[in-house]
C-alpha positions as CSV (number, residue, x, y, z in Angstrom):
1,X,4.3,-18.4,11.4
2,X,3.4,-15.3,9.0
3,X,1.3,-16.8,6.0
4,X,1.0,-15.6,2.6
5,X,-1.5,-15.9,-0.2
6,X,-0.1,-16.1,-3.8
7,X,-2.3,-15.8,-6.4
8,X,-1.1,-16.8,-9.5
9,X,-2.1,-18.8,-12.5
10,X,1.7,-19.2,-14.0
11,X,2.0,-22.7,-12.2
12,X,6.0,-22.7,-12.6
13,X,6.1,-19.4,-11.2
14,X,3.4,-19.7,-8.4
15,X,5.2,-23.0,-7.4
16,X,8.9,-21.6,-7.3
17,X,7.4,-18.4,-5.2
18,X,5.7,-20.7,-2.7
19,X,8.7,-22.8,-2.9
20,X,11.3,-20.0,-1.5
21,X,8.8,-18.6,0.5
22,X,8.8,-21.6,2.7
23,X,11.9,-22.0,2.4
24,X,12.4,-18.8,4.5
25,X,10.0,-19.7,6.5
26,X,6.7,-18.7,5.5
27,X,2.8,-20.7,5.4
28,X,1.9,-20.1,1.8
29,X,-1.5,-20.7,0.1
30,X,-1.3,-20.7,-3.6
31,X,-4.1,-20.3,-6.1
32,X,-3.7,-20.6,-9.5
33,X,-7.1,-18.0,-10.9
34,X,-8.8,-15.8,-9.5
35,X,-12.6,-17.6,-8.2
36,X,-10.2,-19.6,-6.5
37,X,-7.9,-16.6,-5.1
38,X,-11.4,-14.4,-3.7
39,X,-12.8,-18.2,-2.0
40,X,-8.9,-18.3,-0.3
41,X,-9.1,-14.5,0.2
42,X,-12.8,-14.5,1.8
43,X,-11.7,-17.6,3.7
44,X,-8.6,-17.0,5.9
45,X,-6.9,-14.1,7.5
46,X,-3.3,-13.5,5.9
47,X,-0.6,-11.4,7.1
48,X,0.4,-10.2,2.7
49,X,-0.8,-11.2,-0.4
50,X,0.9,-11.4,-3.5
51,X,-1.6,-11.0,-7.0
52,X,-0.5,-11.2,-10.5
53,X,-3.0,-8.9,-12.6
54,X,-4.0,-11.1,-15.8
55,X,-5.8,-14.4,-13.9
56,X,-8.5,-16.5,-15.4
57,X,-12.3,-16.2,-14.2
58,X,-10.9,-12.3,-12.2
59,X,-8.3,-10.2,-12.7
60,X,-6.2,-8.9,-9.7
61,X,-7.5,-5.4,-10.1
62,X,-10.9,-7.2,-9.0
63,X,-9.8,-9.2,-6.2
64,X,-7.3,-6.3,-4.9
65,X,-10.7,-5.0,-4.5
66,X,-12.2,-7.5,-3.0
67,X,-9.4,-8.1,-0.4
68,X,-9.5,-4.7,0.4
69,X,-13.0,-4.6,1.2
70,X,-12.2,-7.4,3.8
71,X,-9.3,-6.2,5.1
72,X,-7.7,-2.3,4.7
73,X,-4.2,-3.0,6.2
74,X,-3.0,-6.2,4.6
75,X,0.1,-6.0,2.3
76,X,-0.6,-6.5,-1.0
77,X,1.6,-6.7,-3.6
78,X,1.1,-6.7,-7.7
79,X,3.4,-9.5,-9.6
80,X,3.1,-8.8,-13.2
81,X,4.2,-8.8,-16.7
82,X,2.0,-5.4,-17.3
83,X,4.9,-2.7,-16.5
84,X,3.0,-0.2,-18.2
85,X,2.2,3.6,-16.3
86,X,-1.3,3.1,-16.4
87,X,-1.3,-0.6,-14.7
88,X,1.0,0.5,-12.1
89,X,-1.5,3.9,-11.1
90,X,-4.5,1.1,-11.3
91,X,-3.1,-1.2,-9.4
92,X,-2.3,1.5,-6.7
93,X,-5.9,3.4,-6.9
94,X,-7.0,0.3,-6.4
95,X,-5.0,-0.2,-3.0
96,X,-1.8,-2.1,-4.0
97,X,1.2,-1.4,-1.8
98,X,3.6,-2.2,-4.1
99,X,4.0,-3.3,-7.8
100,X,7.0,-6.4,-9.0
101,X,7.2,-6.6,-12.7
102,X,8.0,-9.9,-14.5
103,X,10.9,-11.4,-14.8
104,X,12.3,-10.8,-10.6
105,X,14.3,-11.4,-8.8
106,X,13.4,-13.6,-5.6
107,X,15.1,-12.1,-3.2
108,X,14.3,-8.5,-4.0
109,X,10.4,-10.0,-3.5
110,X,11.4,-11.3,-0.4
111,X,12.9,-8.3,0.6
112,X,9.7,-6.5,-0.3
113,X,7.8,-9.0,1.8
114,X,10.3,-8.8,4.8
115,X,9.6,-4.7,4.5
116,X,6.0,-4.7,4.7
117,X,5.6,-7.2,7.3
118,X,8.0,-5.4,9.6
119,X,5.6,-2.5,9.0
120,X,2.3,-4.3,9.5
121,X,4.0,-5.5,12.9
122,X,4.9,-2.2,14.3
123,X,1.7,-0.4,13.7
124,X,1.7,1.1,17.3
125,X,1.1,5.0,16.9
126,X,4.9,6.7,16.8
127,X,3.5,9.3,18.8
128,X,1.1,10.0,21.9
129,X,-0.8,12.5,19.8
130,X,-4.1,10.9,18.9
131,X,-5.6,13.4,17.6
132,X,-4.3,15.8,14.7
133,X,-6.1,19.0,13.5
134,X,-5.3,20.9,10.6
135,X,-7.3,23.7,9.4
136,X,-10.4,21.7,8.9
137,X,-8.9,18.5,8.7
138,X,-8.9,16.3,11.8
139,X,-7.1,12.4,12.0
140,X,-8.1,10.5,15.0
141,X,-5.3,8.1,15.2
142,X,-6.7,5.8,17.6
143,X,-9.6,4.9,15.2
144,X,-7.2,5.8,12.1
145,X,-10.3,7.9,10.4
146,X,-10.2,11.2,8.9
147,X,-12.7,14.0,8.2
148,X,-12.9,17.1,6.6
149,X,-14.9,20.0,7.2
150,X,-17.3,17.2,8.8
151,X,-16.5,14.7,6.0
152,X,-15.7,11.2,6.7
153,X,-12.6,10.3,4.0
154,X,-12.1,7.1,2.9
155,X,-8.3,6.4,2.6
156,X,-6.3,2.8,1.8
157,X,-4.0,2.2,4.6
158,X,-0.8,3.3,3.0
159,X,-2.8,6.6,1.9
160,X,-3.8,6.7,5.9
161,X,0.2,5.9,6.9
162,X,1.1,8.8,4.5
163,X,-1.0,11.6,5.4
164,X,-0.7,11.0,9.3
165,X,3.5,11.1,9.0
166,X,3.5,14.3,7.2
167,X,0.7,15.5,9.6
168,X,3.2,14.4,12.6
169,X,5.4,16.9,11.0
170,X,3.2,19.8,10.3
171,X,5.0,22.8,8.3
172,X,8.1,20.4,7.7
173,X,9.3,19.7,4.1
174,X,9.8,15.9,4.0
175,X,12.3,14.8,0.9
176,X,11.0,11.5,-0.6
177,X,14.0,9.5,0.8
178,X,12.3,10.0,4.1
179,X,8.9,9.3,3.3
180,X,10.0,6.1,1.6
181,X,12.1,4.9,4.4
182,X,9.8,5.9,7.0
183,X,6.4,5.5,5.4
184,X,7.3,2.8,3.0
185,X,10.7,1.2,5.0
186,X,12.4,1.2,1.8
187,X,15.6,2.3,1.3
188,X,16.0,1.3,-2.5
189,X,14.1,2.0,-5.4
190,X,11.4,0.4,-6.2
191,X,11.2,1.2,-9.6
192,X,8.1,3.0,-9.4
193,X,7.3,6.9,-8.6
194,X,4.8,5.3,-6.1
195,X,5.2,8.4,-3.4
196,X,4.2,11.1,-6.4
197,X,1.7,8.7,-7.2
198,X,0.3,8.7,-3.8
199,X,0.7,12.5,-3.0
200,X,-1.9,12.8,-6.0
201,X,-4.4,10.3,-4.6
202,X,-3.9,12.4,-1.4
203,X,-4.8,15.3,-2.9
204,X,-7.4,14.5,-4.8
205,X,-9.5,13.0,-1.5
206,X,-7.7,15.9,0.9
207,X,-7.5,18.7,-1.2
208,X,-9.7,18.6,-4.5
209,X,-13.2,19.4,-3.0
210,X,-12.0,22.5,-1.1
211,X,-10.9,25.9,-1.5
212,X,-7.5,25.9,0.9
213,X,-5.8,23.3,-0.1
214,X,-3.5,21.6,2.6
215,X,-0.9,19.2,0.9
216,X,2.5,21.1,-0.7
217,X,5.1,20.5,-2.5
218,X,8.1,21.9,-2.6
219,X,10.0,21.8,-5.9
220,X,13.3,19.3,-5.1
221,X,12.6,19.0,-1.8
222,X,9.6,17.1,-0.9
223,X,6.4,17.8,0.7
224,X,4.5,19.0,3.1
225,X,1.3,19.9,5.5
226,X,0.2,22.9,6.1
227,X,-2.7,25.1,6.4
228,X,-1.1,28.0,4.0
């Protein structure tokens, strides 16, 4: 049984979530602020979080952190009323994988849920290559770390995911659709430019510090990698 930590302080909402969750068959933990989300967080091993931002004692942009300093690859997804640009590209920076805004719908959370566990499942390399060099970029796939020019770069796991698909397909233009189906397993929109938003933090950890720059767009196509 896949369990799931929800951390919110909105007991009517934190209560209904756990309630469908189990209803589909889920283990859910529910905390209802954040001291008591990081003890839960630091405690146990869960397969996808769920954090609302604005939680007594620390917000979610603080225990995102935290979770993500346990644990790189777990799901975690932002349930808020803050729809605004600016939370959205926080929450993301800060390692979200995905961003609900208040009022939802359940079943397009579970659906959400259902998506990124299918992905944390099948995280077996989708290729023999296990080793990727670029110009003066190199991914080792089997330990999932990347270096440039020598320098160990730190990526989130969905940044990770991103950068090795289009480095799979070196010199092809990928359209968004694909990246988000493939990279994301979404085929609907999440409401959020979260793949633009990503192609930034890319380039800004790839690209920024060097003189050839690697990661390209092209205008109403997609993107691509390439060393020109």
């Amino acid at each position: 049984m896949q369990k799931i930590l929800v951390v919110e302080d909105e007991v009517k909402v934190a209560n209904a979530v756990k309630k469908g969750l189990e209803e589909n068959g889920f283990e859910v933990d529910v905390a209802y602020d954040g001291r008591m989300g990081k003890s839960l967080a630091a405690s146990n091993n869960y397969d996808l979080v769920i954090l609302d931002l604005n939680l007594p004692h620390h917000n979610g942009y603080e225990l995102c952190e935290v979770i993500r300093r346990k644990n790189n690859r777990v799901p975690v997804i932002m349930l808020t009323a803050l729809g605004g640009v600016e939370d959205k590209m926080q929450a993301f920076e800060l390692g979200a994988d995905d961003y609900l805004v208040k009022p939802f719908d359940f079943r397009e959370l579970l659906a959400r849920i259902r998506v990124f566990l299918k992905r944390a499942g099948s995280e077996a390399p989708h290729s023999t290559q296990y080793k990727i060099t670029i110009a003066d970029l190199e991914i080792d796939r089997e330990k999932k770390e990347v270096t440039r020019g020598g320098k160990k770069i730190a990526l989130t796991a969905k940044e990770y995911q991103l950068l090795d698909f289009l480095a799979l397909h070196k010199g092809k233009v990928i359209s968004k659709l694909t990246i988000a189906e493939k990279v994301w397993d979404i085929d609907f929109d999440t409401g959020t430019n979260v793949i633009e938003v990503y192609m930034n933090f890319l380039r800004k950890k790839i690209d920024k510090d060097f003189e050839q720059k690697l990661l390209h767009t092209k205008t109403g196509m997609g993107y691509y990698l390439s060393e020109e």
